[in-house]
C-alpha positions in Angstrom: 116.1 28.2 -30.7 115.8 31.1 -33.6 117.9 28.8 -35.5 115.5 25.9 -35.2 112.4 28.2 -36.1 113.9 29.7 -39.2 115.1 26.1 -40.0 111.5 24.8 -39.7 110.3 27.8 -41.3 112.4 27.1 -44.6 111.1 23.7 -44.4 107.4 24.7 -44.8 108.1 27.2 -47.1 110.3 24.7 -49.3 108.0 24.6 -52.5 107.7 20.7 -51.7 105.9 21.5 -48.8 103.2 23.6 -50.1 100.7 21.3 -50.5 101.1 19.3 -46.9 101.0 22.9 -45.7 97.7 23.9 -47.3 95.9 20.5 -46.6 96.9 21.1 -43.0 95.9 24.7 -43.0 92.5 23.5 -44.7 92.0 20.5 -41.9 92.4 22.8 -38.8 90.2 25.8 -40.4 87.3 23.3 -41.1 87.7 21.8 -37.4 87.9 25.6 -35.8 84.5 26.0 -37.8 83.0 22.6 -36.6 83.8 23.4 -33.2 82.1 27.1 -33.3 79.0 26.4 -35.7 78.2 23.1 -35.1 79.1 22.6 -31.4 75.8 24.2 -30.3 73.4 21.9 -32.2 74.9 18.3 -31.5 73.5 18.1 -27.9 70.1 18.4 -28.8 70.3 16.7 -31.8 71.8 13.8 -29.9 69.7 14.7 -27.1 66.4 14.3 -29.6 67.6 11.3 -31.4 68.3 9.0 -28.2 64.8 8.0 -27.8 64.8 6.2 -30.6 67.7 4.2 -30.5 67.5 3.5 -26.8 69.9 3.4 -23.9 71.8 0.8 -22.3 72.5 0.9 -18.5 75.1 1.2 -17.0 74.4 -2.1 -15.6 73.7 -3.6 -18.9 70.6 -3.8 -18.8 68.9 -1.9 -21.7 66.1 0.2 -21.3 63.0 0.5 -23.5 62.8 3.4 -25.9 61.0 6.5 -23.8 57.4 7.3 -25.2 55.8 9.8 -23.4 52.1 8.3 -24.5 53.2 5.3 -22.6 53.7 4.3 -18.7 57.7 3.3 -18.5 58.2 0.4 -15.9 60.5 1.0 -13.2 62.3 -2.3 -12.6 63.4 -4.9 -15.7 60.4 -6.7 -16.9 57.7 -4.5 -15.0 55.8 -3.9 -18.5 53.9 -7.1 -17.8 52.4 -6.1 -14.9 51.9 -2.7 -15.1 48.9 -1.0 -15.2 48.3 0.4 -18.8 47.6 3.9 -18.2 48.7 7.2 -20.1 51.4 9.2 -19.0 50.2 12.6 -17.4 51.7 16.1 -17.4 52.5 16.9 -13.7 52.5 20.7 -14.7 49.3 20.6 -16.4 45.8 21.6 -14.3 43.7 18.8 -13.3 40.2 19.3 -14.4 37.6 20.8 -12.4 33.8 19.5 -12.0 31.3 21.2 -13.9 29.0 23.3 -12.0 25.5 21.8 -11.8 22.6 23.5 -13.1 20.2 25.1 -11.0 17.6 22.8 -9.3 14.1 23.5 -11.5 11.2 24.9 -9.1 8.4 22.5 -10.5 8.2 18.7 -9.6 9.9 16.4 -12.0 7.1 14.4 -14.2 5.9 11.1 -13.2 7.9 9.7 -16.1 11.2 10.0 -14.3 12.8 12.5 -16.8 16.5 13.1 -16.3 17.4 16.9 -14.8 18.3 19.5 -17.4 22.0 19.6 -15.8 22.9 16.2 -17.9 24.2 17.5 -21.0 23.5 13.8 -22.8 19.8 13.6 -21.8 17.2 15.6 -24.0 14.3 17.5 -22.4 11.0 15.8 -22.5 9.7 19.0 -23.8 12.1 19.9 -26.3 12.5 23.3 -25.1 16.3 23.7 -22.9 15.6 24.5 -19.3 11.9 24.1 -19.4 10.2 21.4 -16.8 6.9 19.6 -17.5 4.0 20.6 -15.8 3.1 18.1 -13.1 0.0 16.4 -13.5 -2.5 17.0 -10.1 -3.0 13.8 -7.9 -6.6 12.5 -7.9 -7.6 12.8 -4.6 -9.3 9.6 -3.2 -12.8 9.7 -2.4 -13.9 9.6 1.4 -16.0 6.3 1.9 -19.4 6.9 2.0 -20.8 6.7 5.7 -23.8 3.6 5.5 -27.1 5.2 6.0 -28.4 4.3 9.6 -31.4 1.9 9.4 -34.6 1.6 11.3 -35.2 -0.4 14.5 -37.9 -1.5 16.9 -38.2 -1.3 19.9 -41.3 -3.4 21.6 -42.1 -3.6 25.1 -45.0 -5.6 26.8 -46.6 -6.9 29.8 -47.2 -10.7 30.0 -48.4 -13.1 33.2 -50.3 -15.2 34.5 -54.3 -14.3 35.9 -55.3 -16.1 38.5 -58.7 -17.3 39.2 -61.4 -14.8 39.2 -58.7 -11.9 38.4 -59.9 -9.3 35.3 -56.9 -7.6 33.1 -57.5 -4.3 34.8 -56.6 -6.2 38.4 -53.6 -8.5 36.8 -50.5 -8.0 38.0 -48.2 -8.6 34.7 -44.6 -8.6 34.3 -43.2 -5.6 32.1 -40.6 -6.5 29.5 -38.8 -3.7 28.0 -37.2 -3.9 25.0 -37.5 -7.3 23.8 -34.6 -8.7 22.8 -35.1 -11.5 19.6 -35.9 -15.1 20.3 -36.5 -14.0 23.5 -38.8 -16.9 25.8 -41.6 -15.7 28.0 -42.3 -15.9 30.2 -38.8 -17.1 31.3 -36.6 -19.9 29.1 -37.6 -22.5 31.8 -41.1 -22.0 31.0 -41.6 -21.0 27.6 -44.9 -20.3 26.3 -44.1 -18.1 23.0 -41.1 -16.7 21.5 -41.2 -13.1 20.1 -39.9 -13.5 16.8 -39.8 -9.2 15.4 -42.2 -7.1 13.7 -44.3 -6.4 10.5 -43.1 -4.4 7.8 -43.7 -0.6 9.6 -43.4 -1.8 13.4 -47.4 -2.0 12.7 -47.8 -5.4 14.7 -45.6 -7.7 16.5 -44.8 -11.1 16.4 -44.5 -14.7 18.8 -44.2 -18.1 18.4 -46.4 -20.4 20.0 -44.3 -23.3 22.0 -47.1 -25.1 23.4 -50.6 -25.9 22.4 -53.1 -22.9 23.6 -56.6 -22.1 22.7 -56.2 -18.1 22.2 -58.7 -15.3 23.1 -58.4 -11.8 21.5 -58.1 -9.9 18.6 -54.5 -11.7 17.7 -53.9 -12.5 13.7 -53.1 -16.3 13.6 -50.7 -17.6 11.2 -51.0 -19.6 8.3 -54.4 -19.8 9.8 -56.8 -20.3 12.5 -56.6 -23.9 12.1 -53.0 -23.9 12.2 -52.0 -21.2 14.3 -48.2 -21.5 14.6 -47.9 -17.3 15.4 -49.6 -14.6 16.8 -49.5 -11.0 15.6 -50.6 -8.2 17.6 -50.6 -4.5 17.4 -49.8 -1.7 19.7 -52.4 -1.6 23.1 -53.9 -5.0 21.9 -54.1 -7.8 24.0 -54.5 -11.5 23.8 -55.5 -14.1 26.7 -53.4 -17.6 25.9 -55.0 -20.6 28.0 -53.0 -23.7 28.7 -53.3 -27.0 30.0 -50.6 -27.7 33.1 -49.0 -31.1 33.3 -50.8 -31.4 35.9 -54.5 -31.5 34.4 -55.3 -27.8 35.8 -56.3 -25.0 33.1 -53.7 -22.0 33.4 -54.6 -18.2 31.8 -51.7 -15.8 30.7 -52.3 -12.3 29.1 -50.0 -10.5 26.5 -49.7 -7.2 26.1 -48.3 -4.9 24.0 -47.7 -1.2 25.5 -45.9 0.2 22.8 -43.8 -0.1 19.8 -41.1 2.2 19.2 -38.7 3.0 15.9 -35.3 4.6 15.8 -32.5 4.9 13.9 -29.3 2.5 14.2 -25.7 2.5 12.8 -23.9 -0.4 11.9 -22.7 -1.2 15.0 -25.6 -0.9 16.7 -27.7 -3.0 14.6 -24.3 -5.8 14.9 -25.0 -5.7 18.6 -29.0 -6.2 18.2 -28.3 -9.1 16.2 -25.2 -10.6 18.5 -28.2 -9.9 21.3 -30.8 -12.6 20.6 -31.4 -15.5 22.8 -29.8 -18.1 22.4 -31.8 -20.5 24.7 -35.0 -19.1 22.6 -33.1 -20.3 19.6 -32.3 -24.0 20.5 -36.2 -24.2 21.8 -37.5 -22.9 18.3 -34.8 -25.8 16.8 -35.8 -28.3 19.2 -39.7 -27.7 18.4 -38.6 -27.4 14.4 -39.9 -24.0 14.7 -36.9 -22.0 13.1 -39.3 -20.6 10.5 -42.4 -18.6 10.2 -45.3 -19.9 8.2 -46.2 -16.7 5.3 -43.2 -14.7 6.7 -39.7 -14.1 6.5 -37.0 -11.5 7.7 -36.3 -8.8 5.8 -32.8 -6.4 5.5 -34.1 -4.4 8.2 -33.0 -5.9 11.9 -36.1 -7.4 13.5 -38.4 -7.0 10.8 -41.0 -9.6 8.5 -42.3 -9.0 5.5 -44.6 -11.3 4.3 -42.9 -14.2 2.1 -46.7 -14.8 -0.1 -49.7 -12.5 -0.4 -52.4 -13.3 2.1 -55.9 -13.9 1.0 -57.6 -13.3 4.0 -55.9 -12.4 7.8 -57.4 -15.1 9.6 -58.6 -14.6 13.0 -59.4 -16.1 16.0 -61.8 -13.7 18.7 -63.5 -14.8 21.3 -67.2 -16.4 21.3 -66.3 -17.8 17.5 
């Protein structure tokens, strides 16, 4: 074996061998120097570079380039249908809300301004932080209540005398609180219709329904040739004489006892009107009495004014 060596030994160091022995020398030196300085810097370098140049599967199937901006699809041909989000960092934070600016204490303006908290949305003010200062309601106004109006009130006494009876011996029937349009003395056997008052509640007024030939100190109306109405006033009296059917001469009496004001709200004056007769009404439209000659109703409930100025006040008295 020492034989062989030296043998070998003589061979390299034959001055024909120099050169094969140097080159070979030269070869391994530069490999033991790849292996030590560069052996630590090809994985990464490889490692860096294969994104680029893409990887084929061991299946064969070869695999997009890796881009860490973009989604990679899980199965061949997924691109199409993915969704085309970003790639997150699982190790990153995810980000918190941001923490919403204190409520302001003052009501928000009528214009609808946004909150301070929204970074995008300028104050209506100008000023940060500041709220505008509400503008007061109007309050509505109460409705005003309607003032209460004046209203009569007229009671009488109205009947028949018989033969050889005076007033002071009469026994009439009272009527309290005539109600308009009312008949007397009953709707069966109307003689006059009392028709309201004169401007003041100083007199009161009725209708004549039938023909009567009047004694007393009753104002006839339009006149005493055509008496159509009678007025009276308060404590007067007036004596109406009629011809029955039956050819025999009858005497009534009309009173007045009093005529009374108060006041009346609405309501009560809706009921005083929703309170006339109504069989007095269809005898004054029956007769083609509806209206008064020289008079007319006025805003008040009840009461006449009169419609043209009177010359004179005609009227009829006894012994004329």
């Amino acid at each position: 074996m020492s034989g062989f060596l030296r043998t070998v030994k003589a061979d390299l160091l034959d001055r024909r061998m120099l050169p094969l022995v140097a080159l070979v020398a030269v070869a391994f030196v530069g490999a033991l120097a790849y292996v030590v300085l560069g052996g630590g810097s090809t994985p990464s370098t490889t490692a860096a570079a294969r994104p680029a140049t893409g990887v084929i599967a061991a299946t064969g199937v070869a695999i997009s380039p890796v881009n860490p901006e973009k989604a990679v699809a899980e199965m061949a041909g997924g691109a199409s249908v993915q969704h085309q989000g970003t790639a997150r960092n699982p190790f990153s934070a995810l980000p918190q809300p941001k923490a919403k600016a204190a409520a302001a204490t003052t009501a928000p303006s009528s214009s609808g301004a946004a909150s301070s908290s929204s970074p995008s949305t300028p104050s209506s003010s100008g000023s940060a932080g500041a709220s505008p200062t509400p503008t007061p309601a109007t309050p509505s106004k109460p409705a005003t209540p309607s003032k209460p109006k004046t209203v009569y009130h007229v009671a009488v006494l109205f009947g028949a005398l018989p033969p050889g009876t005076t007033s002071t011996m009469a026994s009439l029937t009272p009527f309290e609180n005539l109600k308009l349009l009312t008949p007397l003395p009953s709707a069966k056997q109307p003689l006059i219709i009392f028709r309201g008052v004169t401007s003041g509640g100083k007199s009161a007024t009725f209708t004549l329904v039938s023909e009567a030939i009047l004694h007393g100190p009753a104002a006839c109306l339009p006149s005493t040739t055509q008496c159509e109405a009678i007025d009276l006033r308060e404590s007067q009296s007036e004596q109406l004489e009629y011809l029955s059917p039956a050819g025999v001469t009858e005497l009534y009496e009309l009173r007045i006892v009093s005529i009374v004001s108060s006041k009346a709200s609405s309501a009560a004056i809706k009921s005083i009107y929703r309170g006339e007769s109504k069989a007095g009404r269809e005898l004054l439209g029956h007769a083609g009495l509806e209206s008064i000659p020289d008079l007319r109703y006025s805003s008040q409930p009840g009461v006449l004014v009169f419609a043209v100025h009177r010359a004179f006040a005609a009227r009829r008295r006894h012994g004329r």
